[in-house]
C-alpha positions as CSV (number, residue, x, y, z in Angstrom):
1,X,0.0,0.0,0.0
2,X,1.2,3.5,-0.8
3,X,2.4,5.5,1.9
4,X,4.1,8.5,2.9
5,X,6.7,8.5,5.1
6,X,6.2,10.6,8.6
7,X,9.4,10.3,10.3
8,X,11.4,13.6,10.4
9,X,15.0,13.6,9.3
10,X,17.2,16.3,8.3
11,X,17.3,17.1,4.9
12,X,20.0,19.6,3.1
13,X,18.8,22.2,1.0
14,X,20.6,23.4,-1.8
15,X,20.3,27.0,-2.8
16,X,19.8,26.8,-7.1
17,X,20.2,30.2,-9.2
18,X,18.1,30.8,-12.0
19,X,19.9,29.6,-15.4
20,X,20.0,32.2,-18.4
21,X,17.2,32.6,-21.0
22,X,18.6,29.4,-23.2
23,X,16.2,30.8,-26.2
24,X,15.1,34.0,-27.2
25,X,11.8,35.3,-25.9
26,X,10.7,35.8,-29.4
27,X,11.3,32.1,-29.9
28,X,8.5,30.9,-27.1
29,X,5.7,30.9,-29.4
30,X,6.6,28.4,-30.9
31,X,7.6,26.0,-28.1
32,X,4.1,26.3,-26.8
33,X,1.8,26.5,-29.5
34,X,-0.9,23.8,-28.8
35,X,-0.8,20.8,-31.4
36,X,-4.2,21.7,-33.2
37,X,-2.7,25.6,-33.9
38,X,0.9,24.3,-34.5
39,X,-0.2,22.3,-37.3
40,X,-2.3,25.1,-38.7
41,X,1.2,27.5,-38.2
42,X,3.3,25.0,-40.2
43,X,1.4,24.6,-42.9
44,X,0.8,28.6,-43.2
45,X,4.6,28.9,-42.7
46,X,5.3,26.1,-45.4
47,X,1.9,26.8,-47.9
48,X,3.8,28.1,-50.9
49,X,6.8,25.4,-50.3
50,X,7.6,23.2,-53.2
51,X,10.0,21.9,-51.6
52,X,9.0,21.0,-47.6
53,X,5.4,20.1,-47.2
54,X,3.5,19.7,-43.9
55,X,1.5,15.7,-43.1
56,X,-1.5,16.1,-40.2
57,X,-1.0,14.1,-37.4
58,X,-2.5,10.5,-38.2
59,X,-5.2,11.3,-35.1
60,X,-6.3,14.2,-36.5
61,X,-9.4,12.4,-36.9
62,X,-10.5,11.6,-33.4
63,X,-10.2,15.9,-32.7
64,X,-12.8,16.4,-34.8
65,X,-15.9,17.7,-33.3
66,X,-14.1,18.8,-30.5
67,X,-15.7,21.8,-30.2
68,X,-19.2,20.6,-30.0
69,X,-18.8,18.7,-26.9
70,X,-17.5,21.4,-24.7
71,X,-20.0,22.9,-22.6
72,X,-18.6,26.4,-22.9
73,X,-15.8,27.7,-24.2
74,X,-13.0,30.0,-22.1
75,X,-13.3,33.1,-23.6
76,X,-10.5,35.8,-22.8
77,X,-12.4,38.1,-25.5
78,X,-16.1,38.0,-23.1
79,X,-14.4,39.0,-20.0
80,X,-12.2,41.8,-21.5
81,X,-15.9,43.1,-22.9
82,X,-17.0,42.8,-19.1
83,X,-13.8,44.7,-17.9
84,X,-14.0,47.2,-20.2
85,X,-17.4,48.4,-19.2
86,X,-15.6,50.6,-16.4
87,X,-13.1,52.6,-18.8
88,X,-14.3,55.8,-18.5
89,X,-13.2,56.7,-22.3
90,X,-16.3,54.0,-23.5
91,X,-18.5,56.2,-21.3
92,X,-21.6,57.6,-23.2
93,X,-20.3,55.4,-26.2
94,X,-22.0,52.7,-28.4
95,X,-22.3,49.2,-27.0
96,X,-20.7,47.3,-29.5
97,X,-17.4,49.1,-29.5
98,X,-16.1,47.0,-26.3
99,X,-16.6,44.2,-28.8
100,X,-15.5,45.5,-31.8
101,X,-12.1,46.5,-29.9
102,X,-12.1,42.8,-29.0
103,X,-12.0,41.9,-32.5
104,X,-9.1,43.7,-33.6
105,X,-7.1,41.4,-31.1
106,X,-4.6,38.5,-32.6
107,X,-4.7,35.1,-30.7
108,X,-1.7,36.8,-28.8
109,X,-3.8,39.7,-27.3
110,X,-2.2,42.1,-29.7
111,X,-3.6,44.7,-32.2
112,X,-3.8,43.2,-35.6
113,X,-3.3,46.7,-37.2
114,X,-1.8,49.8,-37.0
115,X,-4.3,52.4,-34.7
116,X,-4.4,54.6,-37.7
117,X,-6.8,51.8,-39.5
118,X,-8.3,50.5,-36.4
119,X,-9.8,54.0,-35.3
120,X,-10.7,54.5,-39.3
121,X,-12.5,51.6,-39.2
122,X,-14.5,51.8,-35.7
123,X,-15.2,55.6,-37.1
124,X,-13.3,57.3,-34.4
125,X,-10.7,59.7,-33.8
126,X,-7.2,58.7,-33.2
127,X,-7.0,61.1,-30.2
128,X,-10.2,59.1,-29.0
129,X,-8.8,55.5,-29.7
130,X,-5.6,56.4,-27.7
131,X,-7.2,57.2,-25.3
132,X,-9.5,54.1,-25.0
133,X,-6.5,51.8,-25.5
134,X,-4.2,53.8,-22.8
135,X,-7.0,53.1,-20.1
136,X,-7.5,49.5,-21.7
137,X,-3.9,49.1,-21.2
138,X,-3.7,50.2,-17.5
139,X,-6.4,48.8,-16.3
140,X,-7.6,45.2,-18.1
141,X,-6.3,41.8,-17.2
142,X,-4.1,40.0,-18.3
143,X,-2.0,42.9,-18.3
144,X,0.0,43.4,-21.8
145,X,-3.1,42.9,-23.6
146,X,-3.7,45.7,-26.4
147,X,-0.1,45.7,-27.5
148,X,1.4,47.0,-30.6
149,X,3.7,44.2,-30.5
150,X,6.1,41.9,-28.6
151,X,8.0,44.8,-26.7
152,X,5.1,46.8,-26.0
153,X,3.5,43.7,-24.4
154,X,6.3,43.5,-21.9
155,X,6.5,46.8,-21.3
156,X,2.9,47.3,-20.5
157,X,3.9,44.2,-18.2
158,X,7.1,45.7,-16.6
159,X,4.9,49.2,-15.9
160,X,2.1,47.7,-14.3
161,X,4.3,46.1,-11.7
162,X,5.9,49.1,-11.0
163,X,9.5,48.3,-13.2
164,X,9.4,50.5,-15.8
165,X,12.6,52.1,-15.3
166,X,14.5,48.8,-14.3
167,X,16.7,46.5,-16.3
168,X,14.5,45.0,-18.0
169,X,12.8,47.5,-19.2
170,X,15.9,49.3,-20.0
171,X,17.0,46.4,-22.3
172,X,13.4,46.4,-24.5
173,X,13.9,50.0,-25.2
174,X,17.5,50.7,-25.6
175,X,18.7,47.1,-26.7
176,X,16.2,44.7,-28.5
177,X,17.6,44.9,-32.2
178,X,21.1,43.6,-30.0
179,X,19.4,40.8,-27.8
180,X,17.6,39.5,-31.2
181,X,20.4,39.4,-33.6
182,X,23.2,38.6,-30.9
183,X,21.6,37.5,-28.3
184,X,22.3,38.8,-24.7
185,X,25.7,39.3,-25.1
186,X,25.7,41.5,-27.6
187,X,22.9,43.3,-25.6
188,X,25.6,43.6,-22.6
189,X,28.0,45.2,-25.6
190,X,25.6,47.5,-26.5
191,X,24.3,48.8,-23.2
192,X,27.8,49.0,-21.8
193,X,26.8,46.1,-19.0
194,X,28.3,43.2,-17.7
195,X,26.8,39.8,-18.7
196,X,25.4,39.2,-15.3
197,X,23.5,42.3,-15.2
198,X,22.2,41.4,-18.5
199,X,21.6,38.1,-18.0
200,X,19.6,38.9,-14.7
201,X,17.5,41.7,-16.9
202,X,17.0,38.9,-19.3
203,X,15.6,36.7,-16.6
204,X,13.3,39.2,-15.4
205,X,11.4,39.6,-19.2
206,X,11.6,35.8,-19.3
207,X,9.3,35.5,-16.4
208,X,6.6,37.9,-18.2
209,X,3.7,36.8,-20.7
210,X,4.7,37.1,-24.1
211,X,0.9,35.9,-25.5
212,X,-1.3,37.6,-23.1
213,X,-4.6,36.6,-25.0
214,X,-3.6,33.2,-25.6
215,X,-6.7,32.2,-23.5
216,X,-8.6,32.8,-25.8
217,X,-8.7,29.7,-27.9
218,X,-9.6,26.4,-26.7
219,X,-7.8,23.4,-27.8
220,X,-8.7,19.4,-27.6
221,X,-6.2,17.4,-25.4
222,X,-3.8,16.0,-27.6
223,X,-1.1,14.5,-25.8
224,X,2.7,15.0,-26.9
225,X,5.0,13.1,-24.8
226,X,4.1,9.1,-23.0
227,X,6.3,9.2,-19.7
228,X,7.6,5.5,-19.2
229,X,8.9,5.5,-15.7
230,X,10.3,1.9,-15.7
231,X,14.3,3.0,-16.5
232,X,13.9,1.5,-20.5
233,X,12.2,3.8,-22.1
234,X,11.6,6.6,-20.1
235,X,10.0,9.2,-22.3
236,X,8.8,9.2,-25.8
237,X,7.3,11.3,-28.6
238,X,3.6,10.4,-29.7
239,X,4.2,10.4,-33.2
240,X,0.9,9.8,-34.5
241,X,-0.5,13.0,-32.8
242,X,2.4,15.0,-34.4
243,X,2.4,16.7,-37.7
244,X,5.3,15.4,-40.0
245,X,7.6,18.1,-42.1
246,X,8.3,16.1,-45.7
247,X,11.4,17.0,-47.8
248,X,11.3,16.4,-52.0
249,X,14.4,17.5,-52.8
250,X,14.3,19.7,-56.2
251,X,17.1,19.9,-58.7
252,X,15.8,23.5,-60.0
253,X,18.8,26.1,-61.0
254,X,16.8,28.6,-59.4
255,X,17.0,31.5,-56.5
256,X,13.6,30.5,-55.3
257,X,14.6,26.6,-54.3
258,X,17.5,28.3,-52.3
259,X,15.1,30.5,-50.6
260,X,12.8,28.1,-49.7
261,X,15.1,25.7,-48.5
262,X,16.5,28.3,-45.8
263,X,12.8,29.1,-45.0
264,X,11.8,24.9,-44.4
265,X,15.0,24.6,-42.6
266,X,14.2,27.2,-39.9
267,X,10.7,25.3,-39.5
268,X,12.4,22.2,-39.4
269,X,15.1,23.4,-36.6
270,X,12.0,25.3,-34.8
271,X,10.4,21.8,-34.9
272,X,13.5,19.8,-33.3
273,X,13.7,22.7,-30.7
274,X,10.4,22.4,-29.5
275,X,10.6,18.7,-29.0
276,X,13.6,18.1,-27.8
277,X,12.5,20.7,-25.1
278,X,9.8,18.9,-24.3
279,X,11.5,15.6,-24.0
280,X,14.6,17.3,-21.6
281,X,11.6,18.2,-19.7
282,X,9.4,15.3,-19.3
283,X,12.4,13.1,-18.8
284,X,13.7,14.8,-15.9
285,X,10.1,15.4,-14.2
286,X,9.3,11.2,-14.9
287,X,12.5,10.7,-13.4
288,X,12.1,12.9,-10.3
289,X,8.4,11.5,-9.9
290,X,9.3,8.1,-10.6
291,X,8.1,6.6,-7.2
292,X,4.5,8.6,-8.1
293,X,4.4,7.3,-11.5
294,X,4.9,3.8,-10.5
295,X,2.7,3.7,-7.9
296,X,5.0,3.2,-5.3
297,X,4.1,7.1,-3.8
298,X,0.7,8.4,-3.7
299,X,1.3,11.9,-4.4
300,X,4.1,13.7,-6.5
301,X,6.9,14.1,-4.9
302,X,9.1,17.5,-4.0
303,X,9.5,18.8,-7.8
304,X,10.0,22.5,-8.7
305,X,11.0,24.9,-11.5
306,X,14.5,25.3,-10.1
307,X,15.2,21.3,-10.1
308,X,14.0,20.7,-13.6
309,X,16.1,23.5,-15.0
310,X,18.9,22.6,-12.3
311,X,18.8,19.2,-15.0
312,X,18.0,20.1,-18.6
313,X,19.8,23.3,-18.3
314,X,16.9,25.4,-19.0
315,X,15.9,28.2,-17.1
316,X,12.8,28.3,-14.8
317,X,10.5,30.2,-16.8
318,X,10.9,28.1,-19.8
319,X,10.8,24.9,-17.7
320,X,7.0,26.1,-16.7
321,X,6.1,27.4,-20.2
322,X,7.2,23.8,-21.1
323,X,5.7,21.7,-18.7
324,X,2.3,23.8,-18.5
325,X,1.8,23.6,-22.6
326,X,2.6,19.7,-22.7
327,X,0.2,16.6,-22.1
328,X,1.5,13.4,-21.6
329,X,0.2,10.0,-20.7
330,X,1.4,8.2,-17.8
331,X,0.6,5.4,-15.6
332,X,-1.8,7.5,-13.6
333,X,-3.5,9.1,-16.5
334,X,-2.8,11.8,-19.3
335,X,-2.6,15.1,-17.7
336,X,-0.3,18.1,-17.9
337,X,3.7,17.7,-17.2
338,X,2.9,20.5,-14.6
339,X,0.8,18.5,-12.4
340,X,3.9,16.4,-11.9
341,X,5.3,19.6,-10.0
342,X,5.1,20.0,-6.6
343,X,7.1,22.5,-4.2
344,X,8.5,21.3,-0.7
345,X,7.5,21.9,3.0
346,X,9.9,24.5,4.8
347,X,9.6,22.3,7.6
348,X,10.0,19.2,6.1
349,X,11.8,19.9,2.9
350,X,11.5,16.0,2.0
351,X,7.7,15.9,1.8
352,X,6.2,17.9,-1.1
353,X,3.2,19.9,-0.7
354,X,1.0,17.2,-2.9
355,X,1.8,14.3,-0.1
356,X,1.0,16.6,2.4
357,X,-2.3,16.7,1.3
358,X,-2.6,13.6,0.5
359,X,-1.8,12.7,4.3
360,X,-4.4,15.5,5.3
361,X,-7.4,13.8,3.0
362,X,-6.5,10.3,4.7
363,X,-5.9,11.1,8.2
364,X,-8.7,13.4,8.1
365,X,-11.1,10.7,7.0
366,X,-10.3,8.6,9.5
367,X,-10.6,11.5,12.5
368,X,-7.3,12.2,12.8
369,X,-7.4,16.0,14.0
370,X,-4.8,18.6,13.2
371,X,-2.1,18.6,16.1
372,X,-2.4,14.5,15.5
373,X,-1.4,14.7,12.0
374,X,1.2,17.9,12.6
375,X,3.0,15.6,15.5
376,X,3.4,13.0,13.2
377,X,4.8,14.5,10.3
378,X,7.1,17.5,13.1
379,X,5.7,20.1,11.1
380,X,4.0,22.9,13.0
381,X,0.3,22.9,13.5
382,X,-0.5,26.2,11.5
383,X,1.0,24.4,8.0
384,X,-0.9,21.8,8.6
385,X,-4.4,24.3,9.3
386,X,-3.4,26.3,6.6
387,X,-3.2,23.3,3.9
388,X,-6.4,21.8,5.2
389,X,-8.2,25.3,4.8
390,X,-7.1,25.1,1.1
391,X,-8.8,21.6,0.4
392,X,-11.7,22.9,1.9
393,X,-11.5,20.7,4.7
């Protein structure tokens, strides 16, 4: 029977630094695209291509209809409508315009024109519309939303948390053309800093949303990665849920077979990026959880940001984008690689959170009160009262 060990011991702690951005932030997008829109991207991005051509995953089939069986739809676009009631700019105003706003949003949360055509087309002045979307910008959740583009959505970001003079804002305005042609060290050239301070600013933007409105599609579960906890093959890709990138190699004299060779290359090392991401990722969490995956635990052990990236050599923020964009199926079910995550007690840094709980819902059930169950595990009483209050116990 599973159990969870409630003798205290000391346990070392280990103090981990946040690794470097390994990948540009431009370069996130694609690393967490769900499958249903990536396939859509590639073959937009590879439409024209004689040369590279994009197959559907073989399952494609069994998302179809997807839509009809949810009972609602998350909607980022209805809530910003609801939000936007209070702007005092919309004030006296037609009804529709919240919505028609709305509309002008991308899937990322930014404007899909310049605000020259969008206040054209909504029949308003551009003094008006500026100041609509400065308000809008202020004020709405998920802050960076009405952007002009990547930079402005971090800087809207950066401002509303008070850090719009700090390092990383200082390297969107004064060094992005550097950080995406050179990367961050050609951003500390330019700016005159050292690589640590850029390197910190860098981990500052990675931590910030780049696709604030990405809520606002929904998306089937298609499952990426199977974990295999049982030390032979640990992790794999599902290849029948994955769209395939075909080469026909052309013998052409021409310009144009050059150029879109480069462009299917870049898709194809995009593609390689993404996955072997993923499988750094899911083969460091299986490993960690491999007592939960097997059964042998019956919660997730201690797992967080830090230890992941500690292992693939990827920094925390692109550990959680990873993890929180990728299904898998395990032993115990398909279900995100982020519910495989769990952060430890300060008390009792060798019990994770998730097994705490898991103690709480048992012991509980059998009348085991709250200084019982602290005693036990030598963790003080209010941890124990505060975790219970969470499960609603």
């Amino acid at each position: 029977m599973a159990s969870i060990n409630v003798t205290p011991s000391p346990v070392q702690r280990l103090e981990l630094q946040p690794l470097p951005l390994p990948i540009l932030i431009q370069e996130l997008k694609i690393l967490t695209m769900p499958l249903p829109e990536l396939t859509e991207h590639l073959s937009s991005k590879l439409g024209d291509n004689l040369i590279y051509r994009v197959d559907p995953p073989r399952s494609i089939g069994d998302w179809d209809g997807w839509e009809e069986r949810l009972t609602s739809q998350p909607s980022i676009g209805d809530d910003l409508i609801v939000q936007m009631a209070a702007l005092p700019a919309l004030k006296g105003r037609r009804d529709s315009l919240s919505r028609d706003l709305v509309d002008w949003l991308d899937y990322r949360g930014y404007l899909a024109g310049s605000e020259v055509d969008i206040a054209e087309n909504l029949g308003l002045d551009p003094e008006s519309l500026t100041e609509i979307l400065d308000q809008a910008r202020g004020s709405l959740d998920p802050p960076g939303i009405f952007a002009r583009d990547l930079t402005h959505c971090l800087l809207l970001q950066l401002a509303r948390m008070g850090r719009e003079q700090g390092d990383g804002a200082t390297l969107l305005r004064e060094a992005s053309e550097a950080l995406t042609s050179g990367g961050y060290s050609q951003a500390a050239i330019s700016l005159g800093w050292t690589e640590k301070r850029t390197k910190a600013a860098m981990d500052e933007l990675s931590r910030l949303d780049p696709s604030p409105g990405r809520a606002e599609r929904a998306h089937p579960v298609v499952p990426e990665v199977a974990l295999y906890p049982d030390g032979i093959r640990a992790a794999v890709l599902l290849e029948e849920n994955l769209p395939k990138i075909r080469m026909t190699p052309l013998e052409w004299d021409d310009h144009r077979i050059d150029a879109m060779t480069r462009e299917g290359l870049k898709v194809v090392k995009d593609m390689a990026r993404r996955y072997s991401t993923k499988i750094a990722v899911a083969l460091a969490l299986g490993d960690i959880q491999r007592s939960y995956l097997t059964g042998l635990s019956p919660a997730p052990g201690s797992a967080t940001l830090e230890d992941v990236g500690d292992r693939t050599g990827y920094c925390p923020s692109t550990v959680q984008r990873t993890a929180s964009s990728t299904w898998t199926t395990t032993p115990r079910g398909t279900m995100p690689l982020s519910n495989l995550f769990s952060r430890p007690l300060k008390a009792r840094p060798d019990i994770s959170v998730a097994q705490l709980r898991w103690v709480i819902e048992n012991r509980t059930a059998i009348g085991d009160g709250i200084g019982r169950i602290a005693k036990d595990l030598g963790i003080p009483v209010r941890t124990v009262s505060w975790h219970r209050s969470k499960m609603g116990k």
